[in-house]
C-alpha positions as CSV (number, residue, x, y, z in Angstrom):
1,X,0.0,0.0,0.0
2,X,1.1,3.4,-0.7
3,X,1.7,6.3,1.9
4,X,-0.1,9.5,2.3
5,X,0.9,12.6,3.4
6,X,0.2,16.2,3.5
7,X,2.1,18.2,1.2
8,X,3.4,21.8,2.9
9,X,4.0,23.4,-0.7
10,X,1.6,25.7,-3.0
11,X,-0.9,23.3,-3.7
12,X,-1.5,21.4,-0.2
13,X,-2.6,18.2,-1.7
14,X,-2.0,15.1,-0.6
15,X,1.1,13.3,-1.6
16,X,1.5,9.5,-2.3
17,X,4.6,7.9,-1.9
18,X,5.9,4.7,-3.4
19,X,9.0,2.3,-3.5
20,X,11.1,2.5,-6.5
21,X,13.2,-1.0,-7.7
22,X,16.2,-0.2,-5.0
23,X,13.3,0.3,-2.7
24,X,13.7,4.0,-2.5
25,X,10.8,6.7,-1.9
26,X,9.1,7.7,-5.2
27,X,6.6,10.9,-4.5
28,X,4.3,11.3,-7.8
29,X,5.4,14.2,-9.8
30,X,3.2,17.4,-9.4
31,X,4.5,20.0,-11.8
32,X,2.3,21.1,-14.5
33,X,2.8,21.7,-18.0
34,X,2.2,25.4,-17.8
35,X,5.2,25.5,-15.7
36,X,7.0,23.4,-17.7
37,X,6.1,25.8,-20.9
38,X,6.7,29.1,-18.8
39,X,10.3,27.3,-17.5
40,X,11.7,27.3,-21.1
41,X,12.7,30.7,-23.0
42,X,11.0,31.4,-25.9
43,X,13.6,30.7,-28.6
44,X,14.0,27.5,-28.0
45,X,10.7,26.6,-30.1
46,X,11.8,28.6,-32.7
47,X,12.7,26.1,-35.8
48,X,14.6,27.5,-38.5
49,X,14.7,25.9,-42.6
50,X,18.7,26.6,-42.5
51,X,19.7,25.2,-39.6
52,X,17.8,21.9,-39.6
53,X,19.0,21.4,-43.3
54,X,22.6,22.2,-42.2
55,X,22.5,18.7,-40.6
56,X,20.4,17.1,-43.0
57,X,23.4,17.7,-45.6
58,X,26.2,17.5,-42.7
59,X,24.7,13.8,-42.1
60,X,24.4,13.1,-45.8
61,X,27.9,14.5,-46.7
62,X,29.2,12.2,-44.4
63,X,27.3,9.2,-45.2
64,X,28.9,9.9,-49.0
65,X,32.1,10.4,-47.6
66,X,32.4,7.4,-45.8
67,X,31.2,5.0,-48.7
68,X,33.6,6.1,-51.3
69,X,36.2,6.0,-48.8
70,X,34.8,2.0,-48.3
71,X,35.4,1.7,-51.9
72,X,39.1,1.7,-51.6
73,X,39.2,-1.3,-48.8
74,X,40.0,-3.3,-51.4
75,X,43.0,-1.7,-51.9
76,X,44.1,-3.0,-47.9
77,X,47.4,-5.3,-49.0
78,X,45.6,-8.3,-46.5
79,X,42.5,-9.9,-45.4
80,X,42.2,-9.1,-42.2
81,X,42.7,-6.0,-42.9
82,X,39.7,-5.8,-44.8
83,X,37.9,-7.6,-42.7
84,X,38.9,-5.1,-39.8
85,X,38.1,-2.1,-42.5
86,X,34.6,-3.4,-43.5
87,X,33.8,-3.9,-39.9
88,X,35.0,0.0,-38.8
89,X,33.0,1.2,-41.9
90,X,29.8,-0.8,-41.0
91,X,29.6,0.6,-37.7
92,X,29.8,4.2,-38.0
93,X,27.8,4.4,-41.2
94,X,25.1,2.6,-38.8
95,X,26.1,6.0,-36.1
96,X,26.1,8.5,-38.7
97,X,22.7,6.6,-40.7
98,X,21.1,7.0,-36.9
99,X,21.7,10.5,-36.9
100,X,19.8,10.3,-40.2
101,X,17.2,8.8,-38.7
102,X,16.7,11.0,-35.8
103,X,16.4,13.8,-38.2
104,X,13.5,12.0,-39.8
105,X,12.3,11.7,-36.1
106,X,12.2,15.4,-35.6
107,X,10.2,15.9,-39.0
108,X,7.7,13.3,-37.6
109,X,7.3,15.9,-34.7
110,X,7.1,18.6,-36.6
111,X,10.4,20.2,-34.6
112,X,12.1,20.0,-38.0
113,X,10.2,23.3,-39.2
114,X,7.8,25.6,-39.7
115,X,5.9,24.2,-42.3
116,X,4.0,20.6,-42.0
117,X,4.7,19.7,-45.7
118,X,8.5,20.3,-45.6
119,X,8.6,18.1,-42.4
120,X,6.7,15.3,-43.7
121,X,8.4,16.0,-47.4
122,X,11.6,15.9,-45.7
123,X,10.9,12.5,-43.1
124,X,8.9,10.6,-46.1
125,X,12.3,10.7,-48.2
126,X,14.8,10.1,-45.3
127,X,12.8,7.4,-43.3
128,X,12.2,5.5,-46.4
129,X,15.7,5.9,-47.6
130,X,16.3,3.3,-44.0
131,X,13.5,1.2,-44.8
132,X,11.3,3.2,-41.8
133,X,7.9,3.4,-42.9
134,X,7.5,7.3,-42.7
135,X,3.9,8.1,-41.7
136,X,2.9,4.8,-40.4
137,X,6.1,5.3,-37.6
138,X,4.3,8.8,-37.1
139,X,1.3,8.1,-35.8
140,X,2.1,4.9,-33.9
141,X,4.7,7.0,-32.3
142,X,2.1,9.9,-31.6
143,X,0.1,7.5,-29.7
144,X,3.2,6.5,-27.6
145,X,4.2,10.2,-26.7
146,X,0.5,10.8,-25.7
147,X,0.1,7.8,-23.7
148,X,3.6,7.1,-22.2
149,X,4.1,5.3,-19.2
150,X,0.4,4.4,-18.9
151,X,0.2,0.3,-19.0
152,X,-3.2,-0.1,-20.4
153,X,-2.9,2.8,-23.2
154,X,1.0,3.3,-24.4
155,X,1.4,1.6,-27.6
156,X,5.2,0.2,-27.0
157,X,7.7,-0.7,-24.0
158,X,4.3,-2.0,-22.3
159,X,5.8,-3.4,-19.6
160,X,5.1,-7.5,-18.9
161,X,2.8,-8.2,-15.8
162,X,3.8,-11.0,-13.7
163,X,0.5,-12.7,-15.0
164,X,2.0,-12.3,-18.8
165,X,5.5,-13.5,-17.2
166,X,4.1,-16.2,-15.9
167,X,2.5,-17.5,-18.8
168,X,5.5,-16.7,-21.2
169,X,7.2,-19.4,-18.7
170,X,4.4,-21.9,-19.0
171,X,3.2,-21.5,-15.8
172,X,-0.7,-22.0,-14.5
173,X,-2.2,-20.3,-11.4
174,X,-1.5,-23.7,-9.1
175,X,2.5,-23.5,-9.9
176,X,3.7,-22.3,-7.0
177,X,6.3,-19.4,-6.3
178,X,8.9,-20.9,-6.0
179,X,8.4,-22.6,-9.0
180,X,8.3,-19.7,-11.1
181,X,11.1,-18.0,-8.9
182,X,13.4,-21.0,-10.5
183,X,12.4,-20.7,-13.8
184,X,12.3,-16.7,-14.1
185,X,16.2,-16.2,-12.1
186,X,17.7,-16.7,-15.7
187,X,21.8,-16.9,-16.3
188,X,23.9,-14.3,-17.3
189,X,23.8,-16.3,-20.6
190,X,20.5,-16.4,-20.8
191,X,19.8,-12.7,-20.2
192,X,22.7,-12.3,-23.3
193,X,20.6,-14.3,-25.4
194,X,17.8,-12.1,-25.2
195,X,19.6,-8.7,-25.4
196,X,21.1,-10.4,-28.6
197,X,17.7,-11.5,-30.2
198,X,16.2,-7.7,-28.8
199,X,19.6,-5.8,-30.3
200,X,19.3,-7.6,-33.7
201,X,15.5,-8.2,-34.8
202,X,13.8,-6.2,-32.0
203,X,12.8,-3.1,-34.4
204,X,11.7,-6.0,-37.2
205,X,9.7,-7.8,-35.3
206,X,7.8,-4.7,-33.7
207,X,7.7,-2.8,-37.5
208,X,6.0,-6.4,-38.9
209,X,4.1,-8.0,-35.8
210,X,3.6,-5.1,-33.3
211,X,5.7,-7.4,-31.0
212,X,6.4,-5.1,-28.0
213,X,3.0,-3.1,-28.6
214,X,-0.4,-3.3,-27.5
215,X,-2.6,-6.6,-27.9
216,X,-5.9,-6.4,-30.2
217,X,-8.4,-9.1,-29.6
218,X,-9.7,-10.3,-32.9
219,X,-7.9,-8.6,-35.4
220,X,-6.2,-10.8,-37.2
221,X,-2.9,-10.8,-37.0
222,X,-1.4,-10.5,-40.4
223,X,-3.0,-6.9,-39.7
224,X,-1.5,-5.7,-36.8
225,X,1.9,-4.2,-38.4
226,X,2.7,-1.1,-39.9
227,X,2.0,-1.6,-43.4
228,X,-1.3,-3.1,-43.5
229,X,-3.5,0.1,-44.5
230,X,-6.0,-1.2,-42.4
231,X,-4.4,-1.8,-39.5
232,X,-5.7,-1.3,-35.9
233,X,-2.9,1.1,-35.2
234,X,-4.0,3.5,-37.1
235,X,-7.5,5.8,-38.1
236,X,-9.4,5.1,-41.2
237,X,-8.2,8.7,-42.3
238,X,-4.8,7.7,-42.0
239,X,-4.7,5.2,-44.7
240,X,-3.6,6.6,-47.7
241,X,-0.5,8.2,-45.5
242,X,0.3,4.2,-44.7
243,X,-0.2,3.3,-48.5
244,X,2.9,6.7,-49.4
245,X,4.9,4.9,-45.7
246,X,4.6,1.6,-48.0
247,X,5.4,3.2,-51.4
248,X,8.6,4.9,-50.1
249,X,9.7,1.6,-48.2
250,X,9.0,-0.3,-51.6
251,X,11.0,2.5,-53.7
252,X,14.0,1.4,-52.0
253,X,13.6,-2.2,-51.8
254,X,13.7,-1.9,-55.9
255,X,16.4,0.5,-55.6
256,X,18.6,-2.4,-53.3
257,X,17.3,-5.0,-55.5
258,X,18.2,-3.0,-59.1
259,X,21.7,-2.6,-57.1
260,X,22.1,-5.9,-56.4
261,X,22.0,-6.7,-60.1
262,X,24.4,-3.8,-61.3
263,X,26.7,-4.5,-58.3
264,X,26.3,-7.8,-56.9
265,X,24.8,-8.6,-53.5
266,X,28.4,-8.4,-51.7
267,X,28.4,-5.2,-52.4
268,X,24.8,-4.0,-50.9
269,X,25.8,-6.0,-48.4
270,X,28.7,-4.1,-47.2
271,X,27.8,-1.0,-47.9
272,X,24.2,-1.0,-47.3
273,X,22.4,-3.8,-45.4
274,X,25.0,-4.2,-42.3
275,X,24.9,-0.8,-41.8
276,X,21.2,-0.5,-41.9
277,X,21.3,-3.9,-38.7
278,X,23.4,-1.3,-36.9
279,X,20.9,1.4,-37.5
280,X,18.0,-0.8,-35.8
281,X,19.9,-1.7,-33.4
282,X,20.8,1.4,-32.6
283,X,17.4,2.2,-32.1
284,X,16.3,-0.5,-29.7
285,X,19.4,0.3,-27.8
286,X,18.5,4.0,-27.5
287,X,14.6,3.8,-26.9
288,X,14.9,0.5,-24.6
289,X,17.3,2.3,-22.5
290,X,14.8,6.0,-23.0
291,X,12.2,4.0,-20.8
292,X,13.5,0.9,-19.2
293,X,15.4,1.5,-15.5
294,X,14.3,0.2,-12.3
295,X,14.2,4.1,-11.7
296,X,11.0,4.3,-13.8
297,X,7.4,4.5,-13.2
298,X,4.4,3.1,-14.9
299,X,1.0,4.0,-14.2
300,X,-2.5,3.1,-14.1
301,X,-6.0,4.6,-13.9
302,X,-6.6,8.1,-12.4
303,X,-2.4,8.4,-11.2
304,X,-1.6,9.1,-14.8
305,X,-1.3,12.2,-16.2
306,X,0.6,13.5,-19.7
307,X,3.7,15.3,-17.7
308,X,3.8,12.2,-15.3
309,X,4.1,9.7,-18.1
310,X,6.3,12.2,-19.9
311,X,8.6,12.5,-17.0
312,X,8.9,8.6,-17.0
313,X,11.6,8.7,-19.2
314,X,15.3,8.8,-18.7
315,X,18.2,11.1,-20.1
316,X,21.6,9.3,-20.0
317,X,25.3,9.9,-21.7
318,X,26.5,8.8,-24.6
319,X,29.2,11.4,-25.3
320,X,31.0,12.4,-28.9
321,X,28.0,9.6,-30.5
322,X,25.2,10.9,-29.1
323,X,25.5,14.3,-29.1
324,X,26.9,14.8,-32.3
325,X,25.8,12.0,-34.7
326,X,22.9,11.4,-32.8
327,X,21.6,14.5,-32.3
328,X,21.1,14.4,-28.6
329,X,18.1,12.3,-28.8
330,X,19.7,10.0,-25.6
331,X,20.8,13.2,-23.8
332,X,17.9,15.2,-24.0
333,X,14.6,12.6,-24.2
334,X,12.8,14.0,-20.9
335,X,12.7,17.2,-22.3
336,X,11.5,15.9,-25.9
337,X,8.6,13.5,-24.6
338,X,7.4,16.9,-22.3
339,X,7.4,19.1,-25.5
340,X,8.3,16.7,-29.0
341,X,8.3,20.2,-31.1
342,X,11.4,21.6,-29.7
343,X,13.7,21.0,-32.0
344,X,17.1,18.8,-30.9
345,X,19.6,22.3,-31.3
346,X,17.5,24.0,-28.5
347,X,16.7,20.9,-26.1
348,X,20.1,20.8,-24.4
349,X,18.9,24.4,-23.4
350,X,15.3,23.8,-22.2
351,X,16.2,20.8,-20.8
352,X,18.4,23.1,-18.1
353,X,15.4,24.7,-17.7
354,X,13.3,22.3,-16.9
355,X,15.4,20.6,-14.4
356,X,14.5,23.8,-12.3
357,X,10.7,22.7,-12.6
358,X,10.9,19.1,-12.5
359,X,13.5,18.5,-9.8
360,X,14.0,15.3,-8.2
361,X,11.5,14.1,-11.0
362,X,14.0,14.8,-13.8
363,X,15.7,11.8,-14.2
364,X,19.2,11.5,-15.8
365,X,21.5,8.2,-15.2
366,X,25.4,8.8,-16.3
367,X,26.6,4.8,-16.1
368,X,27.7,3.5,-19.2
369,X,25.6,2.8,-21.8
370,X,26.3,-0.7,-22.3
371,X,26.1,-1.3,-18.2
372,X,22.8,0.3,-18.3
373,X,21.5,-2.1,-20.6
374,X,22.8,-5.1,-19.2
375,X,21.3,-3.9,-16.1
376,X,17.9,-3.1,-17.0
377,X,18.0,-6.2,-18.9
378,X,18.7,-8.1,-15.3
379,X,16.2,-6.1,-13.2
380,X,13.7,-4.8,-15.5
381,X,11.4,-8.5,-16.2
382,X,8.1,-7.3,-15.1
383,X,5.6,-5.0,-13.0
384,X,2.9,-6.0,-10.3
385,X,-0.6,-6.9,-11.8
386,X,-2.4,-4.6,-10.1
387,X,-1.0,-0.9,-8.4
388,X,-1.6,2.6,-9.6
389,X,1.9,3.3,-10.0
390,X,4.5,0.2,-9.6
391,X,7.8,-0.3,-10.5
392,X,10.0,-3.2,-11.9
393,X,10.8,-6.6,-10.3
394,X,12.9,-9.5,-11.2
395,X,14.0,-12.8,-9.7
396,X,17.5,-11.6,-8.8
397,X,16.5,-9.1,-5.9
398,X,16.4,-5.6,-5.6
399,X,18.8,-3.0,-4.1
400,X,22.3,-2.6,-4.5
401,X,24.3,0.1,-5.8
402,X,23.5,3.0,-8.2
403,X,24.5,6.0,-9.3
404,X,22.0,9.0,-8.7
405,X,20.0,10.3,-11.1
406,X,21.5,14.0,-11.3
């Protein structure tokens, strides 16, 4: 049960408190988005055509740059150092192609600029160009922003109750807890398993089958993706967008396919498809990590509210790649699911202002990347079936060290 208390400040309401993972008070958040708005100067929404470009032809430049440079590896005197070459290309094509993608990101939230047609001109040709599905990965991801950390209502990163985790392991209602405490305590090389299946086909299988989304009784499945016009994801109004997502997805399929012929499938290979499984997972790294921590809330019923789902989200550090081929979209993703028009060259600003507002609520986490996601992987299995606001558990136990969210 959770505890009340009277809260002293402005608005003399009472105050919930909760247990995070590490079993540390969690007081619901209480700000409101007219603070929020008043917190952040006004040139920080201003988008400008010149500057957003800039980096839509800094990205590309260096996307260019880096595959003619690939087309001298053959030119490396042995094989393994063209092995070694091919692998260095691969993975910061897939860095700098993220960055891409971000951008495409931003015109999907209209932060790009001013005008709705540029933005969606603009995301249409450089999702597509990464085999994103430009409008359909629009409005799935509106519904996400406007329903974050809600359980019943957010579209992805639904959390698994320990009902669903309990069935995924095969268990009925007269297995007893200790039986499914044996089962879920997985390895360490069983929890690598899954952060390699989730790393590699994780964005697939939620673009195709809605994997990680929400579950829709009766609809048959082979329409619950993002390409089906008719999908459940989506409004009846929105069809002909999915139809263009589909068209620009298909453009480049022929375009891969015509290449293949001309260059031979080596080639796209190299310089193409292993890039593009870095750019997915990529993705999944960044958004799994955006709103998976034992830090994080998720809420039910009348306990959510827009800026307390928004604030359920994490900023970490991902230095030189994140805030420069990236964009800032790890560094700055409180501020962005608060208000998703400010565009990436302000947020580093507004998110400083913010902090002011959201105080202990504003939730940044400086470990390592790559020890964050092992550890969320670890702790992060699944959430109480019933609660207002709960947190996640695991089979390991809770507690233990952490560094503060600053």
């Amino acid at each position: 049960m959770a505890e009340t208390e009277k809260n002293n400040g402005d608005r003399g309401a009472e105050v919930k408190k909760f247990k995070n993972s590490y079993g540390e008070e969690f007081i619901l958040p209480n700000f409101t988005m007219k603070e929020i708005y008043d917190a952040i100067p006004s040139h920080c929404f201003e988008r400008s055509y010149v500057r957003s470009f800039s980096y839509v032809f800094r990205d590309l430049a260096m996307a260019v740059s880096l595959g003619y440079a690939a087309t001298f590896i053959h030119l490396l005197p042995s094989l393994p150092l063209r092995v070694l070459a091919w692998a260095l290309y691969t993975v910061v094509q897939g860095m700098v192609c993220t960055g891409i993608w971000v951008l495409g990101h931003e015109c999907g939230h209209q932060a790009f600029s001013p005008s709705k047609t540029v933005n969606d001109a603009t995301g249409w040709v450089l999702h597509s160009a990464l085999l994103v599905p430009y409008f359909s990965w629009k409005h799935s991801h509106s519904k996400h922003h406007k329903n974050t950390g809600h359980i019943e209502r957010d579209v992805v990163f639904k959390p698994r109750t320990l009902k669903v985790k309990r069935e995924g392991l095969g268990l009925t209602e007269e297995d007893t807890h200790e039986r499914f405490m044996d089962l879920v305590d997985e390895t360490p090389l069983a929890t690598l398993w899954v952060l390699i299946r989730q790393q590699i086909g994780g964005w697939q299988a939620y673009i195709l089958a809605n994997l990680s989304g929400q579950k829709y009784e009766g609809v048959p499945k082979y329409r619950v993706n993002h390409f089906h016009p008719d999908s459940p994801l989506y409004e009846p109004s929105q069809r002909n967008e999915i139809i263009l997502s589909d068209i620009g997805v298909g453009t480049t399929l022929s375009i891969l396919a015509i290449s293949c012929h001309y260059f031979g499938t080596l080639n796209v290979l190299l310089y193409y498809v292993i890039p593009y499984i870095w750019v997915h997972h990529w993705l999944v790294f960044i958004t799994y990590l955006q709103h998976t921590d034992p830090l994080l809330p998720h809420y039910r019923g009348n306990q959510w509210s827009f800026q307390r789902g928004a604030s359920a989200t994490i900023d970490r550090e991902f230095g030189f790649i994140g805030r420069v081929l990236m964009h800032k979209i790890i560094e700055t993703h409180v501020l962005h699911h608060l208000i998703s028009r400010i565009p990436f060259y302000h947020a580093e600003e507004a998110t400083s202002c913010i902090k002011k507002v959201m105080g202990e609520h504003y939730m940044k986490d400086d470990t390592p990347m790559f020890t964050a996601l092992w550890r969320s992987a670890r702790m992060c299995q699944w959430v109480d079936d019933e609660g207002d606001v709960v947190f996640f558990k695991n089979g390991h136990g809770m507690g233990g060290d952490r560094i503060k969210a600053q």
